[in-house]
N, C-alpha and C positions, 0 to 999 in steps of 0.2 A: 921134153917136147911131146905133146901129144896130137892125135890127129884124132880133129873134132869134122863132124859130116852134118852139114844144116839142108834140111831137104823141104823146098817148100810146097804147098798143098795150090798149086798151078802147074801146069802144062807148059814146055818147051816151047818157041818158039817164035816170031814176029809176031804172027796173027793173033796168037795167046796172050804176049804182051799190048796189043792194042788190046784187047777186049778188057783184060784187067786193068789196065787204063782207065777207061772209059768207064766201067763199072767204081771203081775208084769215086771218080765226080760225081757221076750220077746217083749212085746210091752207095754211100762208104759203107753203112750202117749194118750193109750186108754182106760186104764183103767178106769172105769167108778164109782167107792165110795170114791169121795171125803174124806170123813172122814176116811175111810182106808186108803189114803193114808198119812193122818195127825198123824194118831195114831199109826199105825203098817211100820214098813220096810216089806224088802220079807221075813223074816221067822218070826221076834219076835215084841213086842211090843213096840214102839219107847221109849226108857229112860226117855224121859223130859214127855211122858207122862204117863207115870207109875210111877213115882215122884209126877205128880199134883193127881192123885185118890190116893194115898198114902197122901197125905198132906191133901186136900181137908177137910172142913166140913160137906159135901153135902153127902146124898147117891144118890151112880150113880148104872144106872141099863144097861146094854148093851143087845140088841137083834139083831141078823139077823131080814134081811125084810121078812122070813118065817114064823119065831117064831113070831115078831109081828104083821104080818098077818091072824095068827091064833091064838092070845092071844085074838086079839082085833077087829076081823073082823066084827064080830056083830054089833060094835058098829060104828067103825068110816070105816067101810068100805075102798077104794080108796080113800082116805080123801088127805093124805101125799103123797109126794112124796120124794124119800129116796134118798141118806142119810138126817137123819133127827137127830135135838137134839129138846126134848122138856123140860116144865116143868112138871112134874106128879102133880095132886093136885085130889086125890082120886080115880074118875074116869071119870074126864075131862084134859086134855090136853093143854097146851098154848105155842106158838110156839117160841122157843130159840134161833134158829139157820136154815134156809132153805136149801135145797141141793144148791140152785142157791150160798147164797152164801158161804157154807161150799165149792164151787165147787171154789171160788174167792182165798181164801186162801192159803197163799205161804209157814206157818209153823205152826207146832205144835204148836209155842208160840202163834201165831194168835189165834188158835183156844182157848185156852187158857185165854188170856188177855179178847177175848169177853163173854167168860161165867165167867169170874169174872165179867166184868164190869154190865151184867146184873140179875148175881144173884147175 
């Protein structure tokens, strides 16, 4: 069992998730977290992928880029650049999945199929 860490390139919080929201509708085209836009629609969390962390063996951990900027600042600094999925292994890091190409990606299942294939 591995512990995989999905960290996305959005800010904690109510007010954060309305604005990505709304940015959402009004201009997708710009929106900028990839993996937001694989995981979540505009209000709830996409089906097929709340089925695979339901299914899964793995523990998944989710952070804003706030929260892991301030869990783990000390340590790995500006290291990443977000969105980001890693694997956790204590207190080092090894890299899953990069924004560039969690940014390539056409569907949940995509994202999906590659974190089977490499855990």
């Amino acid at each position: 069992m591995k512990n995989i860490l999905f960290v996305y390139k959005a800010n904690s919080g109510k007010a954060n998730a309305v604005l990505d929201s709304i940015h959402k509708i009004v201009k997708p085209e710009t929106y900028s977290c990839g993996l937001c836009k694989l995981t979540h629609g505009i209000f709830t969390e996409n089906k097929k992928w709340r089925d695979f962390k339901l299914e899964t063996i793995h523990n998944l951990e989710f952070l804003h880029k706030d929260e892991f900027e301030k869990q783990y600042a000390s340590k790995f600094g500006s290291k990443f650049n977000f969105p980001i999925v890693l694997l956790k292994n204590a207190d080092e890091f090894e890299l899953l999945v990069s924004a560039k190409e969690l940014n390539t990606f056409k569907s949940t299942e995509d994202l999906i199929t590659v974190i089977k294939e490499r855990v």
